[in-house]
C-alpha positions in Angstrom: 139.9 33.5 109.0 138.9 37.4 108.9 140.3 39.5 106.4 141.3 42.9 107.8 141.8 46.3 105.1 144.6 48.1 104.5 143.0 51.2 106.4 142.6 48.7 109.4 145.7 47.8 109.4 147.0 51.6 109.5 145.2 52.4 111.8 145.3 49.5 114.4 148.2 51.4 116.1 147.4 55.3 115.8 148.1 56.1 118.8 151.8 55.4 119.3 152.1 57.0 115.7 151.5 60.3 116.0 154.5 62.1 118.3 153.1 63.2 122.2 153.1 66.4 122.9 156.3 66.4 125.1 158.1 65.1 122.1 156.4 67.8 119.4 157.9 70.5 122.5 161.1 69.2 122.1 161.5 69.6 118.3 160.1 73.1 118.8 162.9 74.1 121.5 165.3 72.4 119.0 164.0 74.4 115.7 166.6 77.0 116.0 169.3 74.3 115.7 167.9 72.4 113.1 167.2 75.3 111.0 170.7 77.0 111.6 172.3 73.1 111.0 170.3 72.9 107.6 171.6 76.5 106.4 175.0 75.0 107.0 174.8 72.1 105.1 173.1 73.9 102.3 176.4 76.6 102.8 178.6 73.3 102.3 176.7 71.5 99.4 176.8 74.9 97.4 180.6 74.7 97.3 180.8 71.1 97.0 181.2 71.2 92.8 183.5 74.3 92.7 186.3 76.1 94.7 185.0 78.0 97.1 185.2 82.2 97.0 185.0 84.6 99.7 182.0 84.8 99.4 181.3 81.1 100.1 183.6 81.2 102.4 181.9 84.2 104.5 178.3 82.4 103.9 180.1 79.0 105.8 181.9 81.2 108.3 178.1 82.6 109.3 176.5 79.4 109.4 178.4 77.9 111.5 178.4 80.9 114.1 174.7 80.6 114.1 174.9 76.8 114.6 176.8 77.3 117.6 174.5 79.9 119.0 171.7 77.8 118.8 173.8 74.9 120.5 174.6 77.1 122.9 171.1 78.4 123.5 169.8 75.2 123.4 172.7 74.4 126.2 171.9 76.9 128.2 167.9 76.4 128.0 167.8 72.8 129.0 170.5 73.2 131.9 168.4 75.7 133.7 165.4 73.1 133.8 165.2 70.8 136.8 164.0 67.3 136.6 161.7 66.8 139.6 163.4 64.0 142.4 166.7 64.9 142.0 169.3 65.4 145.1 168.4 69.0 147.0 
């Protein structure tokens, strides 16, 4: 019986580790989104231990305009993309 090293065993299936290029694309089209999504939840948590003031409330309002901008963005991005064999 062989005895294999930790290393080995990492790196038996480094290929189908690392994300494809296609994939690393679609998180940057996506960035937008998740950057705007993260501002909001870091707009929520702030007000999580304390009643919220106008100012919170403005700082939420903002984020989630900007979240739906980028979801609509994003929307409108992939809808003008055609996938090839589809119905002419």
């Amino acid at each position: 019986m062989s005895q294999i090293t930790v290393a080995e065993a990492l790196t038996a299936f480094e290929p189908w580790l690392e994300p494809t290029d296609a994939e690393l694309d679609a998180i940057d089209a996506e960035m937008p989104l998740i950057s705007a999504e993260g501002d909001l939840l870091e707009a929520q948590i702030a007000t999580l231990d304390r009643t919220p003031s106008e100012l919170d409330d403005r700082r939420i309002r903002r984020a989630r305009r900007r979240v739906l901008a980028a979801r609509r963005d994003l929307a409108n991005r992939t809808a003008d993309t055609t996938l090839p064999g589809g119905a002419a």
